[in-house]
N, C-alpha and C positions, 0 to 999 in steps of 0.2 A: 909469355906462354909459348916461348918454341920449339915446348916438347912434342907441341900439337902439329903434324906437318901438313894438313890437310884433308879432306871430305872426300869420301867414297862411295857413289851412287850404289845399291845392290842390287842394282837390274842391270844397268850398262857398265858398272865399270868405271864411268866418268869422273874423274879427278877433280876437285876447286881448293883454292889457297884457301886459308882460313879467314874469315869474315865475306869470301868470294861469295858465297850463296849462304841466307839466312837459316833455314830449313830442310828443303828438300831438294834434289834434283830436279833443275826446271824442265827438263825434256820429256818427263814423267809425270806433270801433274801431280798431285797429293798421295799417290804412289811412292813420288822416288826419294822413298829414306835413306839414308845417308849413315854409314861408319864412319866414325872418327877414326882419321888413321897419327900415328905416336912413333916418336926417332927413340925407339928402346934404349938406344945406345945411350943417349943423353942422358935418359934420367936413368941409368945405372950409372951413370958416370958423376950423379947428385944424391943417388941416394942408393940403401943399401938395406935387405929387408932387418937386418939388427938396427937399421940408422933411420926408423920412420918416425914422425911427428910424436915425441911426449906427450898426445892429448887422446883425450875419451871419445871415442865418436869417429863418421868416415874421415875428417879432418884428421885425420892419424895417417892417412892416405893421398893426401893432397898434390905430394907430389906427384900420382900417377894419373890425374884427373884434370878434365881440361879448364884451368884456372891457375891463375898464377899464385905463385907460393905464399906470396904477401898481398895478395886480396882478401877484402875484409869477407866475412862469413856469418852467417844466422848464430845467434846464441845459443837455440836451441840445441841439445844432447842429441840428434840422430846418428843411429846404427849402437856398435856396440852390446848389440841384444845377445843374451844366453844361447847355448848350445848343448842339449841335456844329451847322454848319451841313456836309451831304455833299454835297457839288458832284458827285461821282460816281453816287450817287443821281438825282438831280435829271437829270444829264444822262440816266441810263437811263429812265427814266419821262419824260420830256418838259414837265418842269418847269421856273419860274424858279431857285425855290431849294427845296431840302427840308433842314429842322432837327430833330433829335434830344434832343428832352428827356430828360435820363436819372435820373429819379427813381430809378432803384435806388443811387443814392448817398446816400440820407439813411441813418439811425443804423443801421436797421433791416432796411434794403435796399429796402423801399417806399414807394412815396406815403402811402400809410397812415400815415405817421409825423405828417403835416399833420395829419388829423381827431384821433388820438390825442393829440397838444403839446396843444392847445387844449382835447379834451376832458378831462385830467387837470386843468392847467390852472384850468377853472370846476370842476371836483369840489371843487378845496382849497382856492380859495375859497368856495366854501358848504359847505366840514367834511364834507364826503362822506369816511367810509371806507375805501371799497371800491369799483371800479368793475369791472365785467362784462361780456361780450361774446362774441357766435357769432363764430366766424370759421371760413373753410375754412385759415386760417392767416397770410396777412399782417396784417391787421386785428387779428387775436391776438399777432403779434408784435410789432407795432407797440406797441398798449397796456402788453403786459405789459416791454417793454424801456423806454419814456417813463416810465411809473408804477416801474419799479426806481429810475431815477433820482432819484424822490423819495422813495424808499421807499411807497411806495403800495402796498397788494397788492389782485390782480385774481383773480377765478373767469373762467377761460373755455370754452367751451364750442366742441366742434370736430367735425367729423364723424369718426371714425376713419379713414375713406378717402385724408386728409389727408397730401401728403408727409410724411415721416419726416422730412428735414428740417427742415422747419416746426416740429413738434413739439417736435422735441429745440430748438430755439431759444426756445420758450416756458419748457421746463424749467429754463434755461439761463439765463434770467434769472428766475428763481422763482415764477412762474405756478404759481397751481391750475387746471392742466388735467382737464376732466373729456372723458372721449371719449364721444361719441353715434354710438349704432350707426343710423346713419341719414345722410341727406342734409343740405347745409347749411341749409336749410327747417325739418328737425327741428331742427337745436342753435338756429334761431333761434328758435324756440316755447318748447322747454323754458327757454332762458336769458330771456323773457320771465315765463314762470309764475314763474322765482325770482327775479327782478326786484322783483313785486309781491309775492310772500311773505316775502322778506330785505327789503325797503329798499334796497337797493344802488342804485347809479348805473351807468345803461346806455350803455354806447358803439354798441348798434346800431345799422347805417348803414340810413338811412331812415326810423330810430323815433325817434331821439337828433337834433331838427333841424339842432344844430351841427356834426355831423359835417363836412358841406360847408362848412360856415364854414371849418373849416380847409384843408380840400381846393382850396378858391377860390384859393389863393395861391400855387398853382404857374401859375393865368393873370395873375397880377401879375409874377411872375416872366419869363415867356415874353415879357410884352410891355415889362418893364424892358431886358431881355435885346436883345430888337430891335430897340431905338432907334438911331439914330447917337450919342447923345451921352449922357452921365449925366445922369441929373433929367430922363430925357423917357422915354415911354411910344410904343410902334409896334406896332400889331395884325396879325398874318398874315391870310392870308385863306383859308385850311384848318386847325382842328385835326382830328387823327384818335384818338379817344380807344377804347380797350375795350371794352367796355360789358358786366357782370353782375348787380350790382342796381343797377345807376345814378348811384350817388350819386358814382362822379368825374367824369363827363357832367354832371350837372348843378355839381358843384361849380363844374368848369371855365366855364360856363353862365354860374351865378352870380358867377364873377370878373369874368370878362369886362361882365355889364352895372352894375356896380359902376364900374370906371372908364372906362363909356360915361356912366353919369350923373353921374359927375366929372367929366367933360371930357377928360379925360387920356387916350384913343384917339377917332379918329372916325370907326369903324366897327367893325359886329360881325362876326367872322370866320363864317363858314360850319363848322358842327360835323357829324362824321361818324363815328357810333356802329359800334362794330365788335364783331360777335359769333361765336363761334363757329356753327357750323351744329347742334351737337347742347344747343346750350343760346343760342337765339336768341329767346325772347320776347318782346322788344321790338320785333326787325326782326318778327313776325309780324304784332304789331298794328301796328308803321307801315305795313308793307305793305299790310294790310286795312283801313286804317281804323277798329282797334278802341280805342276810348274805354280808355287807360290803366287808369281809375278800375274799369273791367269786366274786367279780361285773368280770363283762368284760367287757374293755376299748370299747367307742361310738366315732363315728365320731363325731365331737363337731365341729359346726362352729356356732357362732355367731357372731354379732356386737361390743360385748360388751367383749373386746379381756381378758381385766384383769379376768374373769371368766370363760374362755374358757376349758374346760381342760377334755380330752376324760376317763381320769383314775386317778380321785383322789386321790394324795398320801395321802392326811390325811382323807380317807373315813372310816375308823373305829372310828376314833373320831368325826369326822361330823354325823356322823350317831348315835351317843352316844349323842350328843348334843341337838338331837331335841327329840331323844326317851324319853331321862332321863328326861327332861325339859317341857313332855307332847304337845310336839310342832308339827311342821308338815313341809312339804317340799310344797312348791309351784312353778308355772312357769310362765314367764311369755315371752309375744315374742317380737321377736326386735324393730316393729313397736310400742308394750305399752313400750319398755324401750328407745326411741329414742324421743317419747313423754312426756316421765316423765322428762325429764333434762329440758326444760321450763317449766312446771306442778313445779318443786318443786324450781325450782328460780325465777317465779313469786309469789310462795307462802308465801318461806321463806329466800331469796338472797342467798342461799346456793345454787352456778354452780359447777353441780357433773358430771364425766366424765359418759358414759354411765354402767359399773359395779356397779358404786354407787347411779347413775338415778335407777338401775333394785328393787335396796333395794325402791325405796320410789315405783313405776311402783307396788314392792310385795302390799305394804301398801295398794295401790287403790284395788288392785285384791282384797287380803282376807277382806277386807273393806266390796266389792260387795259379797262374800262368808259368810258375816254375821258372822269372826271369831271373832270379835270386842264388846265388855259389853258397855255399858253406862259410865261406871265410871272409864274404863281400861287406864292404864298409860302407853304409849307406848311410844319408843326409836326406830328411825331410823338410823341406822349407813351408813355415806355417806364416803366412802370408799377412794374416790378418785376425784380431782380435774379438773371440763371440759375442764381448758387450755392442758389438756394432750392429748386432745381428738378433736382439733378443727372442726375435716372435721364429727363427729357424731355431736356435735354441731350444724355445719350450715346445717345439714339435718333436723335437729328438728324445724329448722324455718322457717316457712310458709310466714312470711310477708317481704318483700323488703323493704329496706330504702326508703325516700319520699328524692324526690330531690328538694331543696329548693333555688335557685337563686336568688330572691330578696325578700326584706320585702313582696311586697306584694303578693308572693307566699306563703310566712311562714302565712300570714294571711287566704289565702284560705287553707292549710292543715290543721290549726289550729281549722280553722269553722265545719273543716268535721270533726275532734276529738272531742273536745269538746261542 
């Protein structure tokens, strides 16, 4: 693995060799998240974007990820999801094109599937056990579905407030579910404290640096995806990403300047953080100009549970993501992101649970905000899958089935449709 040259504190600066610090910058406390930093040179000098891995999935990318080329990997299919372009969209908002990434097709029904593949992944190669993790429940499903596949067992820690369905999919592949009667803030504390008293291996997002490392690879995707031709790489010039603790804002971030310093696109798209209104701590401090590194945790309650999150752990990176990228932090409330989840499955058949509705919900808002060119190529990232989500679902739909008992009842509803 010596493509990996070493760990990047994002508050100070501070430098460690690789295996030198486990997680985070110790001079920061559970703060100091950590960039991977990569000898570009090297692996252009191994690999070539016409000369990436003949396989299905982020493993098609291995070479730019931190793991060695012949370390063994999860069986499972992650990444590889669709990319719809909605011409329909695009003309409603006043765009050139608008595209649909529908990450609720990996194993699990989310992106989360990315950080998860790669975090079990490096667990077994260095004979890790047992890996662990808060989630408000994809990130929980994700691991504990990747880690069945190898027989891996996980504790996770979830807030009880937590869709039922969630749950029951963690049970479902045989996770130790523990439930915290608290906020996702608490299960990520307590699952810290047992972290350091068990020895376990931590998949949390913003404490665990490689999380993003996996998450990077759905902007490898997007921008294989957009090319004209196989073996070439084409960058949009808007993604619209979610945004809860950050860390798929920044993943996506981190793809993207990954094959700016390859060469392989030549330009960074413009990123656009999307949050709910009642769990928006990053748009506050982009708004006001408050230093990441200082926010102070918000009571965060929304609908939209996958983005909930009072104290962003990767809020130095999420906040580097929209700054660097000329981008901006929007919000929007639960009532426009409970409405987007049929707004963007009648538009484009893509049912996105509500965190992944809030990304397209963003679309409409900065649409109306006039952030939008004529000719602008944009990217919707749909996060997560509506069956996770059914009881947000049936609130989003206004109309009752028609009850139809005989033909010639089917004939009278039919009169009044059509």
């Amino acid at each position: 693995m010596d493509h990996v040259v070493g760990l990047k504190c994002t508050i100070c600066g501070k430098e460690y060799a690789p295996g030198e610090v486990e997680y985070i910058c110790p001079d920061h406390g559970d703060d100091g998240n950590l960039d991977v930093l990569y000898d570009y040179d090297r692996i252009a000098d191994r690999v070539s974007k016409t000369g990436l891995a003949d396989v299905t999935g982020i493993w098609r990318y291995k070479a730019l990820m931190p793991i060695d080329i012949d370390a063994p990997v999860p069986p499972l299919v992650v990444g590889a999801t669709p990319l719809y372009r909605v011409d329909n969209v695009a003309q409603q908002i006043g765009a050139g094109q608008v595209w649909i990434k529908d990450d609720g097709r990996n194993p699990t029904a989310s992106l989360k599937d990315r950080a998860s593949a790669l975090i079990v992944a490096r667990a077994g190669v260095e004979g890790r056990d047992l890996v662990t993790t808060a989630s408000t429940g994809n990130a929980a499903a994700a691991l504990a579905g990747v880690a069945a596949s190898v027989q891996m067992p996980t504790v996770i820690f979830v807030p009880a407030s937590a869709p039922p369905a969630k749950i029951t999919q963690l049970l479902v592949y045989g996770a130790n579910v523990l439930l915290v009667d608290g906020t996702y803030d608490d299960a990520f504390e307590l699952c810290l404290k047992a972290t350091h008293k068990y020895g376990w291996y931590c998949r949390n997002t913003g404490y665990n640096p490689y999380t993003a490392e996996g998450k990077k690879t759905v902007s490898y995707e997007i921008c294989e995806q957009l090319a004209d031709r196989p073996g070439q790489f084409s960058a949009p010039d808007t993604i619209l990403v979610s945004v809860g603790d950050g860390n798929i804002i920044s993943g996506v971030h981190k793809g993207l300047r990954d094959l700016l310093a390859l060469g392989w696109i030549d330009k960074m798209p413009r990123l656009i953080g999307v949050q709910a209104e009642g769990s928006a701590a990053m748009y506050k401090a982009w708004k006001e100009g408050i230093n990441p590194a200082k926010m102070e945790p918000i009571d965060a309650q929304t609908v939209a549970d996958s983005i909930s999150a009072g104290l962003p752990r990767d809020r130095v990176k999420a906040m580097r993501a929209v700054t660097e990228t000329g981008g901006a932090y929007i919000t929007v409330s639960d009532d426009e992101i409970i409405a987007a989840i049929p707004k963007l499955a009648q538009m484009s058949g893509v049912f996105a649970e509500p965190a992944a509705s809030a990304a397209y919900a963003g679309l409409l808002k900065a649409s109306g905000l006039g952030m939008f060119s004529a000719d602008e190529r944009i990217v919707v990232l749909s996060t997560g899958n509506g069956l996770k989500d059914i009881a947000s679902a049936q609130k989003s739909v206004r109309q009752a089935p028609k009850i139809a008992p005989t033909l010639d009842e089917v004939d009278r509803i039919i009169s009044e449709i059509i």
